[in-house]
PDB file with SEQRES, HELIX, SHEET and CRYST1 records, atoms N, CA, C and O in Angstrom:
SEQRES   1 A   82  UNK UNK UNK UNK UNK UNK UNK UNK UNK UNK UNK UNK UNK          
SEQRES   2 A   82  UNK UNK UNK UNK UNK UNK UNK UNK UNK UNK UNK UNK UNK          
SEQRES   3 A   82  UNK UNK UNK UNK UNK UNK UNK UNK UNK UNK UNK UNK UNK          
SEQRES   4 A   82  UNK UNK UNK UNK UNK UNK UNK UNK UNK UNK UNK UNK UNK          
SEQRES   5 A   82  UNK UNK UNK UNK UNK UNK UNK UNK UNK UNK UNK UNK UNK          
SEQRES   6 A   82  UNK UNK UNK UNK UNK UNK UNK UNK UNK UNK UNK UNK UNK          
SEQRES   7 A   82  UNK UNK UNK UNK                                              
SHEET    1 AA1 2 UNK A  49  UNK A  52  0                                        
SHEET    2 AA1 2 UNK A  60  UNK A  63 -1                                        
CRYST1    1.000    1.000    1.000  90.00  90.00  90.00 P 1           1          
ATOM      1  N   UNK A   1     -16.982 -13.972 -11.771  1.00  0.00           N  
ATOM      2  CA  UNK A   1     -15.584 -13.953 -11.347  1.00  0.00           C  
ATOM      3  C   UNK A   1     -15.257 -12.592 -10.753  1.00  0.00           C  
ATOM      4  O   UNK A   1     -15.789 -11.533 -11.087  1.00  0.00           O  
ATOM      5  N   UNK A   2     -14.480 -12.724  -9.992  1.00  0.00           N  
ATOM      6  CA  UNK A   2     -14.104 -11.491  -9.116  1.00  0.00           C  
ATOM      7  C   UNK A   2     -12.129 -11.036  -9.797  1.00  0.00           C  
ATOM      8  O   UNK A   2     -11.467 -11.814 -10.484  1.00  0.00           O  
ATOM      9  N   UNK A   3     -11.886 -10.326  -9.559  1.00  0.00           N  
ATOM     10  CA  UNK A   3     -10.508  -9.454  -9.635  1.00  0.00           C  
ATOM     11  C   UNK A   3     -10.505  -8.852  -8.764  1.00  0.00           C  
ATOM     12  O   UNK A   3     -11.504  -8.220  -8.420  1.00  0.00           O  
ATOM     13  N   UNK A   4      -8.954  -8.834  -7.854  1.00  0.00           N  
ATOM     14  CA  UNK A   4      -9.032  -7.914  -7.230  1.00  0.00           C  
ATOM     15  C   UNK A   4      -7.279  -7.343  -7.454  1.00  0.00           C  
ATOM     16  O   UNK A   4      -6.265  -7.964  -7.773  1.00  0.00           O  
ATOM     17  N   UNK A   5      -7.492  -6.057  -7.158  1.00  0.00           N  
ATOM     18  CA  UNK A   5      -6.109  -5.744  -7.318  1.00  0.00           C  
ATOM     19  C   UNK A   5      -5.302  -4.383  -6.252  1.00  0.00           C  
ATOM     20  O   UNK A   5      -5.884  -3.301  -6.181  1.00  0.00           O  
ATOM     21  N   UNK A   6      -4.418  -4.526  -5.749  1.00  0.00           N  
ATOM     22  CA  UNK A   6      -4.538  -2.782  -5.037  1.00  0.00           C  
ATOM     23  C   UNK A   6      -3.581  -1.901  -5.781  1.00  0.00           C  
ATOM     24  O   UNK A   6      -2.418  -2.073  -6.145  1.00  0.00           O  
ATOM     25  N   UNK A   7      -4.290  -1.061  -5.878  1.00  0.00           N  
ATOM     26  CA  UNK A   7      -4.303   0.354  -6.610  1.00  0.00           C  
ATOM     27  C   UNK A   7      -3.331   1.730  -5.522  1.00  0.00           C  
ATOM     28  O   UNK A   7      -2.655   2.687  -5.898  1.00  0.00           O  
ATOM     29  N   UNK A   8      -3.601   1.344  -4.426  1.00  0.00           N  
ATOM     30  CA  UNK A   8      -3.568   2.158  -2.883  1.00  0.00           C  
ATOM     31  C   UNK A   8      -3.132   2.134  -1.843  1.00  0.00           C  
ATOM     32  O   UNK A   8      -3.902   3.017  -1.465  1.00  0.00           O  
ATOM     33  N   UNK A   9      -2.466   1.885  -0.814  1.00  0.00           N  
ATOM     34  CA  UNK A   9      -2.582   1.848   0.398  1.00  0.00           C  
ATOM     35  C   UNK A   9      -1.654   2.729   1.375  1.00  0.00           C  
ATOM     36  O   UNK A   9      -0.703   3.391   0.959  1.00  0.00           O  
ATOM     37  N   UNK A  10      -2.093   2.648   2.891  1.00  0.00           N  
ATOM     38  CA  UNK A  10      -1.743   3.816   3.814  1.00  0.00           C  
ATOM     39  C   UNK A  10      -1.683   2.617   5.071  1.00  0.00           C  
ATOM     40  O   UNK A  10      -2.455   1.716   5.401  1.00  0.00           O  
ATOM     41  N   UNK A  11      -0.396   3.083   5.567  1.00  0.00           N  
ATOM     42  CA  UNK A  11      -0.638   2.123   6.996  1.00  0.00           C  
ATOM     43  C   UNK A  11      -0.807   3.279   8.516  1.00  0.00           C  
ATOM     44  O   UNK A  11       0.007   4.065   9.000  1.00  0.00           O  
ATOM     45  N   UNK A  12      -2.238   2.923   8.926  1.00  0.00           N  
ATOM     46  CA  UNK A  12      -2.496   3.475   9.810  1.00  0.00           C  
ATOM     47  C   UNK A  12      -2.193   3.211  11.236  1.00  0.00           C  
ATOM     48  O   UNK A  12      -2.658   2.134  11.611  1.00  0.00           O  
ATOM     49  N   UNK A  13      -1.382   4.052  12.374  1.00  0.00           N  
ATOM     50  CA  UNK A  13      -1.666   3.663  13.369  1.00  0.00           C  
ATOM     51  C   UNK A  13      -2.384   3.777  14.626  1.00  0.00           C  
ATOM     52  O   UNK A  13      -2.644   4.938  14.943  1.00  0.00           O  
ATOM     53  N   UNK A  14      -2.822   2.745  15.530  1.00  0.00           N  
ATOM     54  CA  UNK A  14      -3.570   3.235  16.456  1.00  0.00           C  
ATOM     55  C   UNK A  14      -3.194   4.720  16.970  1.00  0.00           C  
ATOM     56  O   UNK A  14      -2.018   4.992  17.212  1.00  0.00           O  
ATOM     57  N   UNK A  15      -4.353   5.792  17.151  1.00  0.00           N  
ATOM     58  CA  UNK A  15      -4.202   6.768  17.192  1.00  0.00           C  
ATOM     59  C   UNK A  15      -4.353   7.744  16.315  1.00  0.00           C  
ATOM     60  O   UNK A  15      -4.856   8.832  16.592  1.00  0.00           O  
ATOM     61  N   UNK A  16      -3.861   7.362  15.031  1.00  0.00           N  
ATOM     62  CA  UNK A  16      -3.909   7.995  13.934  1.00  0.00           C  
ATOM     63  C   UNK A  16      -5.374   8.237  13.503  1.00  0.00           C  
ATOM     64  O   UNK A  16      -6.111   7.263  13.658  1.00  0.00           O  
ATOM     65  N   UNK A  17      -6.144   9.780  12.793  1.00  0.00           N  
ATOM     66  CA  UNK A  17      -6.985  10.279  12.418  1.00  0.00           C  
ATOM     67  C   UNK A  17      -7.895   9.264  11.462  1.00  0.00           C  
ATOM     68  O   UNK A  17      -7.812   9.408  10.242  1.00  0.00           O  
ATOM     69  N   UNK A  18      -8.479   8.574  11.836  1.00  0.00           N  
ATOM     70  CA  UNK A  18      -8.997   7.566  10.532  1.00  0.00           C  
ATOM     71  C   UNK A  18      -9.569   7.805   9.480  1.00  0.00           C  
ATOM     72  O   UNK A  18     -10.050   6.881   8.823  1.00  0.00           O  
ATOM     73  N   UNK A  19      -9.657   9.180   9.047  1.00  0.00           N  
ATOM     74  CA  UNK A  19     -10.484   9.624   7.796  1.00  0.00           C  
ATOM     75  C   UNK A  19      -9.758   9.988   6.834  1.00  0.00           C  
ATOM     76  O   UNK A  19      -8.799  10.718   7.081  1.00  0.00           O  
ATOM     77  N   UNK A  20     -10.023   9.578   5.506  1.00  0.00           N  
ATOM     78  CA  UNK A  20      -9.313   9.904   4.542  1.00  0.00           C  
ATOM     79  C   UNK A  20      -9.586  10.961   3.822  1.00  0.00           C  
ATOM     80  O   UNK A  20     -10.601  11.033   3.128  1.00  0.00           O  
ATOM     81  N   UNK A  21      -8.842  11.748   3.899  1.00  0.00           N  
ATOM     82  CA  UNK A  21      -9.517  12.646   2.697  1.00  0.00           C  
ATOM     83  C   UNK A  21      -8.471  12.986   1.330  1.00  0.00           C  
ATOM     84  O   UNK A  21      -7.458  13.679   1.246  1.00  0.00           O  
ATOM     85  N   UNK A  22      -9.095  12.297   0.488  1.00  0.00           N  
ATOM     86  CA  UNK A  22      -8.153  12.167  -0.849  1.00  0.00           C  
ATOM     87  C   UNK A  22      -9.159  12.397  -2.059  1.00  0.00           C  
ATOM     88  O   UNK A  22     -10.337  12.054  -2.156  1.00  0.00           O  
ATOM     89  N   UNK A  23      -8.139  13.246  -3.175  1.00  0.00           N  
ATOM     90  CA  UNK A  23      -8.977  13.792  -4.158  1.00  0.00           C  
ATOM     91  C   UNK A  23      -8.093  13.901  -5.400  1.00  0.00           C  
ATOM     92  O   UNK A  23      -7.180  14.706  -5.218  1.00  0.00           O  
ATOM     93  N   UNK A  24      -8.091  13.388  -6.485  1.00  0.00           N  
ATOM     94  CA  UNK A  24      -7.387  13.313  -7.824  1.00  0.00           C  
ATOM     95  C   UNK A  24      -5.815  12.262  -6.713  1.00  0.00           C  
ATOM     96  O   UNK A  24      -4.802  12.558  -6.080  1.00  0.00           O  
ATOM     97  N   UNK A  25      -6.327  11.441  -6.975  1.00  0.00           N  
ATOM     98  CA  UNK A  25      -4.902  10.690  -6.118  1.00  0.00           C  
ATOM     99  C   UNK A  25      -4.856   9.845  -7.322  1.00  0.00           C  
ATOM    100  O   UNK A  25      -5.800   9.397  -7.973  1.00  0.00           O  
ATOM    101  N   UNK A  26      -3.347   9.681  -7.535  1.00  0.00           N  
ATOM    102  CA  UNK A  26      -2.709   8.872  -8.560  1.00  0.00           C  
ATOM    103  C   UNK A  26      -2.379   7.607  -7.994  1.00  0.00           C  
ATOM    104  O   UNK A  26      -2.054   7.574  -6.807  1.00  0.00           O  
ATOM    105  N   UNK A  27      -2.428   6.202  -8.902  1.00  0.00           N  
ATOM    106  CA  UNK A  27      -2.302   5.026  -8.275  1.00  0.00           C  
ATOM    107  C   UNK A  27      -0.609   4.923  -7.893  1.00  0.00           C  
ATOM    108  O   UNK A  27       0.430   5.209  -8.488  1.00  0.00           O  
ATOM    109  N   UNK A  28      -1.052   4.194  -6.199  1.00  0.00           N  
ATOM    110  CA  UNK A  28       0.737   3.987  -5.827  1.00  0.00           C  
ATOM    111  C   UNK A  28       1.485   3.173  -7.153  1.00  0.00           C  
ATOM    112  O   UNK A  28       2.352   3.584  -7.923  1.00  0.00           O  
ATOM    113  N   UNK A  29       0.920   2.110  -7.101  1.00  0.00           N  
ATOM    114  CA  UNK A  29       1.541   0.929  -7.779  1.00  0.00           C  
ATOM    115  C   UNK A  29       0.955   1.080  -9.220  1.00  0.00           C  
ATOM    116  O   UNK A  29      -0.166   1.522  -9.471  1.00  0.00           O  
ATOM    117  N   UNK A  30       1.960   0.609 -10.208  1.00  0.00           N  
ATOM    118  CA  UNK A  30       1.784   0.739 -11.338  1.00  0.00           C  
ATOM    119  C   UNK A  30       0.693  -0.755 -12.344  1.00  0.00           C  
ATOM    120  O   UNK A  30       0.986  -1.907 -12.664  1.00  0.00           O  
ATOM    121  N   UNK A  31       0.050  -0.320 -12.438  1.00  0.00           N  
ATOM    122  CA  UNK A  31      -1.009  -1.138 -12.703  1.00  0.00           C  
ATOM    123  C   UNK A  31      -0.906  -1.661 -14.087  1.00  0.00           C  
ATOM    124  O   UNK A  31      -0.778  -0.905 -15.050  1.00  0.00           O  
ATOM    125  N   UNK A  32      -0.988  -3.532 -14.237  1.00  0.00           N  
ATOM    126  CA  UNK A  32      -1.138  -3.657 -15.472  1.00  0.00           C  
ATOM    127  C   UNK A  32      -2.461  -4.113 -15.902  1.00  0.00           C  
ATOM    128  O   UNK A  32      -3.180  -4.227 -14.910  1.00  0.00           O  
ATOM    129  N   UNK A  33      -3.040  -4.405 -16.934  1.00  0.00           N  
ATOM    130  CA  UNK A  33      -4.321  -4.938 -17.390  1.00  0.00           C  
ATOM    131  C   UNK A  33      -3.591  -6.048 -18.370  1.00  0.00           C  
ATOM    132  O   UNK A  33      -2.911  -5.796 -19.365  1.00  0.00           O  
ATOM    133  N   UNK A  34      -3.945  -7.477 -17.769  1.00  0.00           N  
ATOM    134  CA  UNK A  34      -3.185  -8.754 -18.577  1.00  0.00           C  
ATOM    135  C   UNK A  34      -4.053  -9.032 -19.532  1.00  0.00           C  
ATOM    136  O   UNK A  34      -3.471  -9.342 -20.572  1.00  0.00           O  
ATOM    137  N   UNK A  35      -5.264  -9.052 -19.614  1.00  0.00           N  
ATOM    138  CA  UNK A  35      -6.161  -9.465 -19.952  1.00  0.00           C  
ATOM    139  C   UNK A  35      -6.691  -8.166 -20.934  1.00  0.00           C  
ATOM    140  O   UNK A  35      -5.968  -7.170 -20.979  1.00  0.00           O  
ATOM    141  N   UNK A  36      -8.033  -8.192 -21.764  1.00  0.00           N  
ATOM    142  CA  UNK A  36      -8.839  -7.500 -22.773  1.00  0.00           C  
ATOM    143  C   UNK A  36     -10.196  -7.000 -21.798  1.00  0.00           C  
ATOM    144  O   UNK A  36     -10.858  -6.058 -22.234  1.00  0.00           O  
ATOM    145  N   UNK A  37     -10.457  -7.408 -20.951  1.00  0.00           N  
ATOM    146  CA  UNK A  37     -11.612  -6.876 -20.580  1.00  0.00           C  
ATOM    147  C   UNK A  37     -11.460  -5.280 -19.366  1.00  0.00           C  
ATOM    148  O   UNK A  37     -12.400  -5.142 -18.583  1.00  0.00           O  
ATOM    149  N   UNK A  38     -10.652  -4.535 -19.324  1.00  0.00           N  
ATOM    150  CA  UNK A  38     -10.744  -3.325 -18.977  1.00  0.00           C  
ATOM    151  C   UNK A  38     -10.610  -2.245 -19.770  1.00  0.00           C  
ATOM    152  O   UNK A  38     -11.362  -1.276 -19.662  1.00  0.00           O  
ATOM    153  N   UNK A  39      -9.531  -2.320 -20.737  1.00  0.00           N  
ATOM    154  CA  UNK A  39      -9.364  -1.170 -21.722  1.00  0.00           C  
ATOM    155  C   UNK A  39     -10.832  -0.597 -22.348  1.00  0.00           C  
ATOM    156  O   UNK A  39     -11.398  -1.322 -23.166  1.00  0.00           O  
ATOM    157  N   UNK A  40     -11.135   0.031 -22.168  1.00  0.00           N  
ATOM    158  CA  UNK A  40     -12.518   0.882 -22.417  1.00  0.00           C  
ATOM    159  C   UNK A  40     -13.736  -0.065 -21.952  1.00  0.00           C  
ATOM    160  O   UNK A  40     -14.641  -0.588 -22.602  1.00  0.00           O  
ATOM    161  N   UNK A  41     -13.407  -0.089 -20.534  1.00  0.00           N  
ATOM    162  CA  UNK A  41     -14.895  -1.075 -20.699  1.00  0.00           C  
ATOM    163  C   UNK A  41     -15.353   0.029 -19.260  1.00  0.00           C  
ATOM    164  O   UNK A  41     -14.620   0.300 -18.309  1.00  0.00           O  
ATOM    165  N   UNK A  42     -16.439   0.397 -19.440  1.00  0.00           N  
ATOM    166  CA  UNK A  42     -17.200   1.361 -19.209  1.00  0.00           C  
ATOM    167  C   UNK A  42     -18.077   0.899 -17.336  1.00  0.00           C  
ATOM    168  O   UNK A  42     -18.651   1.724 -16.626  1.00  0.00           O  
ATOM    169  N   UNK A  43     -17.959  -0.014 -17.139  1.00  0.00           N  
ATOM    170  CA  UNK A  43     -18.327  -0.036 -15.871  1.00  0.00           C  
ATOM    171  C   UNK A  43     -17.347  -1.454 -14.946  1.00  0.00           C  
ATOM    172  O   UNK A  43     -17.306  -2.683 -14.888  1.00  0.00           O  
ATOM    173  N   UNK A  44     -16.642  -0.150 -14.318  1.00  0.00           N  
ATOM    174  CA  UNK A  44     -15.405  -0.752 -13.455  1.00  0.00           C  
ATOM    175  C   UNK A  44     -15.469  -0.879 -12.265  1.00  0.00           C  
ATOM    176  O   UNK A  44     -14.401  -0.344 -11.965  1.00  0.00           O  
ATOM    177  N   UNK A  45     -15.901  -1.177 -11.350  1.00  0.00           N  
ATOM    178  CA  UNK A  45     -16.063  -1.180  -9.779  1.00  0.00           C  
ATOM    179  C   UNK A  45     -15.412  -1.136  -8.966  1.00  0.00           C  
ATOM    180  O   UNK A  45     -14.715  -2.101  -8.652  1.00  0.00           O  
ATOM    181  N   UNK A  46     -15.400   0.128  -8.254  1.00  0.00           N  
ATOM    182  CA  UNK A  46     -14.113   0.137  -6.896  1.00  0.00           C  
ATOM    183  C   UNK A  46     -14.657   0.036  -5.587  1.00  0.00           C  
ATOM    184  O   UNK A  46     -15.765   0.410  -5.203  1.00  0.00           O  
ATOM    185  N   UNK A  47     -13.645  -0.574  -4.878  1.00  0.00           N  
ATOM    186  CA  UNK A  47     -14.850  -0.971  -3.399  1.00  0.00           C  
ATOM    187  C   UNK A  47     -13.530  -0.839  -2.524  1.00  0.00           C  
ATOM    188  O   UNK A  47     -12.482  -1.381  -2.875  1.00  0.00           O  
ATOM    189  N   UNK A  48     -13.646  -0.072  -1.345  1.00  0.00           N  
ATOM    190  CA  UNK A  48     -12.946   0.344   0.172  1.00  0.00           C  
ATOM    191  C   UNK A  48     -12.561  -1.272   0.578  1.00  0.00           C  
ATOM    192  O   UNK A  48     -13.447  -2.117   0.709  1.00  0.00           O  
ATOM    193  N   UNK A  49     -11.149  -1.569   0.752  1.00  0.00           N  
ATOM    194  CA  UNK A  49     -11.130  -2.827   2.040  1.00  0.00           C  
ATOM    195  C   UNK A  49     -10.071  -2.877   2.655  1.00  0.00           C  
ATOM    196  O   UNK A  49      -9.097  -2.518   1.994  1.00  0.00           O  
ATOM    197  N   UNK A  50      -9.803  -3.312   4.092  1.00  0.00           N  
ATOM    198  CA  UNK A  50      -8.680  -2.585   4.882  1.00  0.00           C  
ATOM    199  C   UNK A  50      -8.137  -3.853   5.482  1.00  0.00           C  
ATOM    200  O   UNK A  50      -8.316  -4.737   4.644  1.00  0.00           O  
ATOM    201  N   UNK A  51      -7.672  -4.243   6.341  1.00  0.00           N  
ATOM    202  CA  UNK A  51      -7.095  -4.846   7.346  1.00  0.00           C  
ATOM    203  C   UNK A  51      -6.635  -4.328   8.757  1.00  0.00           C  
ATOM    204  O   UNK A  51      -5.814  -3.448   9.018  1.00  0.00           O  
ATOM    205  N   UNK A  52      -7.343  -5.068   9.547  1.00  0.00           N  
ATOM    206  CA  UNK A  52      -7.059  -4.148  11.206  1.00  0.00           C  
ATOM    207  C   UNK A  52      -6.601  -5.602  11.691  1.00  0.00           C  
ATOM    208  O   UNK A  52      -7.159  -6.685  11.867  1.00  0.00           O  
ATOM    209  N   UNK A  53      -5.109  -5.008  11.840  1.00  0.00           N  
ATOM    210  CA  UNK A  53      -3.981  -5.816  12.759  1.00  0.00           C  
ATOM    211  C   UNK A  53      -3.931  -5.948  13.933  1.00  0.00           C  
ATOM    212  O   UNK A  53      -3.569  -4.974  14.593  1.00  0.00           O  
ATOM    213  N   UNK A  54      -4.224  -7.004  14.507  1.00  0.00           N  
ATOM    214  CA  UNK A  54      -4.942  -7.356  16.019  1.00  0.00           C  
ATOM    215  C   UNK A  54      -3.500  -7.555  16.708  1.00  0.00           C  
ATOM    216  O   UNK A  54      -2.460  -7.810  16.102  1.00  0.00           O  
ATOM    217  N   UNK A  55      -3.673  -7.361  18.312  1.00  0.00           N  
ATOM    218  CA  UNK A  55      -2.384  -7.681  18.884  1.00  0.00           C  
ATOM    219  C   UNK A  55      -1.978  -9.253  18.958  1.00  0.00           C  
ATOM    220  O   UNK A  55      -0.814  -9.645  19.033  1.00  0.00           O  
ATOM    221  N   UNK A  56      -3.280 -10.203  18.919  1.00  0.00           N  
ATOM    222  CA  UNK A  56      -3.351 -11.251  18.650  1.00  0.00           C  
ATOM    223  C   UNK A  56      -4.583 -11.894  17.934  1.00  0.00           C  
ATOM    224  O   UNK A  56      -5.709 -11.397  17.888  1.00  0.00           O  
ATOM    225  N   UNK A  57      -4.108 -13.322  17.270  1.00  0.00           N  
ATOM    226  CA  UNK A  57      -5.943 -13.071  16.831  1.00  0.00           C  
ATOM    227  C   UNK A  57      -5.258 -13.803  15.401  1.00  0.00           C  
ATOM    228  O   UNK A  57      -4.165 -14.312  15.151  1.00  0.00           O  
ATOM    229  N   UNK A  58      -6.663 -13.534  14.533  1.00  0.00           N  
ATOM    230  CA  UNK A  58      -6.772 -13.689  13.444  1.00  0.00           C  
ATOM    231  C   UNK A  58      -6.551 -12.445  12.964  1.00  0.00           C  
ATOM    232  O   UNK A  58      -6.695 -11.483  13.718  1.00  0.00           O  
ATOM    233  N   UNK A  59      -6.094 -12.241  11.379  1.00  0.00           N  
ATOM    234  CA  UNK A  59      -5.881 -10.854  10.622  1.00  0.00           C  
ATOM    235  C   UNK A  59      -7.461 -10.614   9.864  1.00  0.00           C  
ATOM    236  O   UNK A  59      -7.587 -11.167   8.772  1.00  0.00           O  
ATOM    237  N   UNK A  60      -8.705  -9.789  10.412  1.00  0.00           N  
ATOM    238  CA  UNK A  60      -9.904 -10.129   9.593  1.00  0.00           C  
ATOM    239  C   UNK A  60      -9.886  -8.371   8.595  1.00  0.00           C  
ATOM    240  O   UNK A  60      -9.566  -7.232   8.937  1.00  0.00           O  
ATOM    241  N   UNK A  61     -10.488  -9.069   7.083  1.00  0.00           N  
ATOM    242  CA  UNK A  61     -10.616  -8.478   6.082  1.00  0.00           C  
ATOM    243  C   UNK A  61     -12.123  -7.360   6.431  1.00  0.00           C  
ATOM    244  O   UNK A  61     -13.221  -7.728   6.849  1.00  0.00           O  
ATOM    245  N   UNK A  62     -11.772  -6.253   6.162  1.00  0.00           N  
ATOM    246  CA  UNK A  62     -12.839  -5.638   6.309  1.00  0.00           C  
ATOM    247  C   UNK A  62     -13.178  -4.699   5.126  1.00  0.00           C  
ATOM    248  O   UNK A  62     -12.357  -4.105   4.428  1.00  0.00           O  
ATOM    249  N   UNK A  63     -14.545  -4.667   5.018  1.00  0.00           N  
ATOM    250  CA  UNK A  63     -14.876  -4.222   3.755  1.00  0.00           C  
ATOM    251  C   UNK A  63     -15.799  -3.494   3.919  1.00  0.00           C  
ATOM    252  O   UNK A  63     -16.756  -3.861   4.602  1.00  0.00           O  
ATOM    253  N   UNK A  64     -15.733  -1.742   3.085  1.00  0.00           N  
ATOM    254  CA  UNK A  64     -16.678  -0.631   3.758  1.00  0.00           C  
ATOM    255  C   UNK A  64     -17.602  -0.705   2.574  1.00  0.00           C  
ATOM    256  O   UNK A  64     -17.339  -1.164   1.462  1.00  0.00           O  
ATOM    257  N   UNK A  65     -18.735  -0.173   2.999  1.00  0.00           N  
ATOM    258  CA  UNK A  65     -20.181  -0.139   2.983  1.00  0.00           C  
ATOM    259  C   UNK A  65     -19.899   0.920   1.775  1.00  0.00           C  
ATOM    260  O   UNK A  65     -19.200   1.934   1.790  1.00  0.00           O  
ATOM    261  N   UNK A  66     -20.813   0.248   0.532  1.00  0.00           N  
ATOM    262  CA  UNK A  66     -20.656   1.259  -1.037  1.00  0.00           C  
ATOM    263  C   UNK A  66     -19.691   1.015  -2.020  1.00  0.00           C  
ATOM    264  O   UNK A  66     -18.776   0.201  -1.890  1.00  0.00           O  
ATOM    265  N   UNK A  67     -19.866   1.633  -2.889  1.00  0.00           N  
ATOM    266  CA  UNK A  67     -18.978   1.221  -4.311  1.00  0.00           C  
ATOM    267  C   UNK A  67     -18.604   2.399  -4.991  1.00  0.00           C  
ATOM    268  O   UNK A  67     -18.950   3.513  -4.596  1.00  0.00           O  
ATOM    269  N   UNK A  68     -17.843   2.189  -6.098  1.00  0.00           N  
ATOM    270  CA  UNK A  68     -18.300   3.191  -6.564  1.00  0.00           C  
ATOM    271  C   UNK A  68     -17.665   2.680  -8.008  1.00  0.00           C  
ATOM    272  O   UNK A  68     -16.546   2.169  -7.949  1.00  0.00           O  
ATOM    273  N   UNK A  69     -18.429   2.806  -9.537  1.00  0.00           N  
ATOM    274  CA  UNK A  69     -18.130   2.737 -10.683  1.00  0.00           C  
ATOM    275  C   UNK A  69     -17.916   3.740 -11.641  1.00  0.00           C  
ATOM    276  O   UNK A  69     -18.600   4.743 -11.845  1.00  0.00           O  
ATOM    277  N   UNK A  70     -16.764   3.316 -12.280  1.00  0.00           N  
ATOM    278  CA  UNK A  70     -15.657   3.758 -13.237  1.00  0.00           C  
ATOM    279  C   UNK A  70     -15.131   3.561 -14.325  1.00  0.00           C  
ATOM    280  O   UNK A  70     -14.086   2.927 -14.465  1.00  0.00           O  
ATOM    281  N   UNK A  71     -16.011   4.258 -15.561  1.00  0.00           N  
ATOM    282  CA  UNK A  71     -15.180   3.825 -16.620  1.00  0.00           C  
ATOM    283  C   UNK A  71     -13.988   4.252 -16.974  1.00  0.00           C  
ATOM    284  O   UNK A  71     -13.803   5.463 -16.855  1.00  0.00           O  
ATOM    285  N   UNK A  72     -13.048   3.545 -17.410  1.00  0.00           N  
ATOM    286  CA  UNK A  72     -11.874   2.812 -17.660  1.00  0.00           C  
ATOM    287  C   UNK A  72     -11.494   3.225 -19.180  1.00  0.00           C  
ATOM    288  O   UNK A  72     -12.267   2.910 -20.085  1.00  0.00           O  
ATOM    289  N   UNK A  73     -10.188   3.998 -19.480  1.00  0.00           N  
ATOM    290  CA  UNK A  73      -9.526   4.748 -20.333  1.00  0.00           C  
ATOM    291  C   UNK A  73      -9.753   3.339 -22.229  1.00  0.00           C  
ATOM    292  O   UNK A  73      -9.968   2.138 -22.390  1.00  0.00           O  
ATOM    293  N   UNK A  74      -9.628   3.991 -22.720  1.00  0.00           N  
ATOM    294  CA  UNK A  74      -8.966   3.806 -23.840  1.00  0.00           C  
ATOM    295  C   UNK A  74      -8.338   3.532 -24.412  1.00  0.00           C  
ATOM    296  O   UNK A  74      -8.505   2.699 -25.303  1.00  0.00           O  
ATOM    297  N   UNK A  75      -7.141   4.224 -24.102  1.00  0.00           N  
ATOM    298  CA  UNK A  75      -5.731   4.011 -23.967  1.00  0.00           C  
ATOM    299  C   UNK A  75      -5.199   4.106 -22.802  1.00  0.00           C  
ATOM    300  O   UNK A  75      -5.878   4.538 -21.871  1.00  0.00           O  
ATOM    301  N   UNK A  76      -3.878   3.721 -22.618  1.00  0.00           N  
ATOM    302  CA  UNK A  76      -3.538   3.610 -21.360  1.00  0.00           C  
ATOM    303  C   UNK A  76      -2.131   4.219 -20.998  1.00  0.00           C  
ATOM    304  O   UNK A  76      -1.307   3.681 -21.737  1.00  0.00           O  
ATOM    305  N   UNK A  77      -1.593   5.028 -20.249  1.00  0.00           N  
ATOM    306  CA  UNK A  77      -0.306   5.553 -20.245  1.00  0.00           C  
ATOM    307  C   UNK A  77       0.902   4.262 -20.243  1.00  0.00           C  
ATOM    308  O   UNK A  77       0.803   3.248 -19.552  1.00  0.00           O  
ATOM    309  N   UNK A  78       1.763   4.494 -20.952  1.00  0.00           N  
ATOM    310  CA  UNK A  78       2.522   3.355 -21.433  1.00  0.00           C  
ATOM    311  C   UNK A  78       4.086   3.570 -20.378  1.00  0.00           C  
ATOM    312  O   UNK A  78       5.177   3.013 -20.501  1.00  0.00           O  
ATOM    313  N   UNK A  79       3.843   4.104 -19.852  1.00  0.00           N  
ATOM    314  CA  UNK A  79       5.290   4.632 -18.460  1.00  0.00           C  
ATOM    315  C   UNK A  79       4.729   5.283 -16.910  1.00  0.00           C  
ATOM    316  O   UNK A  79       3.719   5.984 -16.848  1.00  0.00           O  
ATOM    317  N   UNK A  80       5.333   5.020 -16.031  1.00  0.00           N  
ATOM    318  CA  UNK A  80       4.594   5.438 -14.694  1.00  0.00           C  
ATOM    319  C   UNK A  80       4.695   7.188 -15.277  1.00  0.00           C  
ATOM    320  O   UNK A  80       5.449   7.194 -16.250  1.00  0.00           O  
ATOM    321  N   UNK A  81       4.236   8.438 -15.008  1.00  0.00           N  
ATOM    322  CA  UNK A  81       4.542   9.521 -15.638  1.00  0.00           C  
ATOM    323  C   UNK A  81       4.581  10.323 -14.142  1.00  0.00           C  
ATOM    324  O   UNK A  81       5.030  11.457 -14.306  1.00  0.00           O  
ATOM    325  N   UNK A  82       4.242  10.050 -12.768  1.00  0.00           N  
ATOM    326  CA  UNK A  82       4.222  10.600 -11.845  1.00  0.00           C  
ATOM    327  C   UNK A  82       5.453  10.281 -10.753  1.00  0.00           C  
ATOM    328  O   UNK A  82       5.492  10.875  -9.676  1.00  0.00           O  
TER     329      UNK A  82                                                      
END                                                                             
């Protein structure tokens, strides 16, 4: 089974610098865990995926090359704090 959830996002426009450079970034959206299987579970997987808005067309999902895994707190902050 898959989950997916967004944690992130930036709307880019044509023209705009396409590289991100981000470091200790706090999640936009306040994230819940409904379920038992994240609270300390030790290998979490995050994966890059974007959307490039065509002038016409279909809207296609794009998904960058790599991963990267994350274990996942303990406890969990109980209020947005940022």
């Amino acid at each position: 089974a898959l989950n997916q959830v967004v944690l992130w996002d930036k709307i880019m426009l044509r023209g705009d610098n396409p590289r991100l450079f981000l470091k200790d970034m706090k999640s936009k959206y306040f994230f819940f865990d409904d379920g038992n299987g994240l609270k300390g579970n030790r290998n979490v997987t995050l994966t890059l995926s974007w959307n490039v808005v065509p002038n016409a067309g279909i809207l296609p999902l794009v998904t960058g090359s790599g991963h990267v895994s994350v274990p996942f707190p303990d406890t969990y902050e109980t209020t947005k704090s940022y």
